[in-house]
C-alpha positions as CSV (number, residue, x, y, z in Angstrom):
1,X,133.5,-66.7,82.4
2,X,133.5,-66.2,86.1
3,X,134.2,-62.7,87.2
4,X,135.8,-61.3,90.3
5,X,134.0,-60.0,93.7
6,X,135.7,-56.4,92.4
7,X,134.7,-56.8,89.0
8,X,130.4,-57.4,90.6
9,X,131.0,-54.4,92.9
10,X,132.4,-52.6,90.1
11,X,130.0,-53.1,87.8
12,X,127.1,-52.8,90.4
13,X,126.6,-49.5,90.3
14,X,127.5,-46.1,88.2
15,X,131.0,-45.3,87.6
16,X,130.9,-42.0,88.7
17,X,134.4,-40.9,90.4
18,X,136.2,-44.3,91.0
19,X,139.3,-44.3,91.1
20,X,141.3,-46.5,88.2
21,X,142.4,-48.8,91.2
22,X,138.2,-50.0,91.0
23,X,138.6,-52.0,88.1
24,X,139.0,-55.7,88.0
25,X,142.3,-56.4,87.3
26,X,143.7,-52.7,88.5
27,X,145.5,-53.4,91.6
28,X,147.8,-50.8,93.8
29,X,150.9,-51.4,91.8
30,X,149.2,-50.9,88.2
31,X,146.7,-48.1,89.2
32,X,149.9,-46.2,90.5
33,X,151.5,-46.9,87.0
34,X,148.5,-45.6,85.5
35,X,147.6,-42.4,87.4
36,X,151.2,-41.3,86.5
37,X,150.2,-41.4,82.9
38,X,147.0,-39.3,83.9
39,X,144.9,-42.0,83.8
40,X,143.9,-41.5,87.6
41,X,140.1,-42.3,87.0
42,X,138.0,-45.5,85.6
43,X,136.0,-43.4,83.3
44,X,139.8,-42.2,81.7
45,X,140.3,-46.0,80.9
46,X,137.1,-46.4,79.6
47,X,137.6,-42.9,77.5
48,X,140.5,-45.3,75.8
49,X,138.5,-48.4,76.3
50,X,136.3,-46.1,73.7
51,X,138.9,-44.6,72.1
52,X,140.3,-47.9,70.8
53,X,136.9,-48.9,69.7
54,X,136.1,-51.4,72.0
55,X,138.6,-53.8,70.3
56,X,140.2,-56.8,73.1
57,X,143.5,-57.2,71.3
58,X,144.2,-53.0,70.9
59,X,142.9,-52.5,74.2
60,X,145.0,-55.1,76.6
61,X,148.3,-54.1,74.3
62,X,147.5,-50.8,75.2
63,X,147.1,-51.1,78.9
64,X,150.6,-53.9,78.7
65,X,152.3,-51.1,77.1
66,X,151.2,-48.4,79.7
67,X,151.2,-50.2,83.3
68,X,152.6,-53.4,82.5
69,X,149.3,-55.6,82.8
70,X,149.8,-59.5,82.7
71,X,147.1,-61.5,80.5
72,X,144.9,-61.9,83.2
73,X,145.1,-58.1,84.4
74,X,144.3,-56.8,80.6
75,X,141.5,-59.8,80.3
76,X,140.0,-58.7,83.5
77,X,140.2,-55.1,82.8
78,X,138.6,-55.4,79.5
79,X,135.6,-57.7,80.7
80,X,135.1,-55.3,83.6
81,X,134.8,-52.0,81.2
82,X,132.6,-54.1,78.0
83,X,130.1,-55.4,81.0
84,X,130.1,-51.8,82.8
85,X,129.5,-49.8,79.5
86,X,127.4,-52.3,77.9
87,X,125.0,-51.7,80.9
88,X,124.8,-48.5,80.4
């Protein structure tokens, strides 16, 4: 799988305070979507990356549902957080 320049700078160092609109996949349009529904920070989508137990399926439905993330949005979201919290 080849990943994204954002998903390598992403990953590349702590999370920290980034913004949701840090994550592969996130652009302006769904990180707006997503801060309204309080998830304003990556480490709140990984709290549900977690919350949903790591699992692919539950987790891109989830972000579909909440910002309207394509298949390749969700599928880079979700490889972005499992490489950034697998590193950890």
């Amino acid at each position: 799988m080849t990943t994204s320049q954002k998903h390598r700078d992403f990953v590349a160092e702590p999370m920290g305070e980034k913004p949701v609109g840090s994550l592969a996949g996130i652009g302006e349009v769904l990180g707006k979507k997503l801060e309204e529904r309080g998830f304003d920070k990556a480490y709140v989508v990984l709290g549900q990356f977690l919350v949903l137990k790591k699992d692919e399926d539950l987790f891109r439905e989830w972000l579909k549902d909440t910002c309207g993330a394509n298949a390749k949005q969700s599928r880079d979201c979700f490889g972005c957080l499992r490489e950034c919290y697998t590193a950890e």
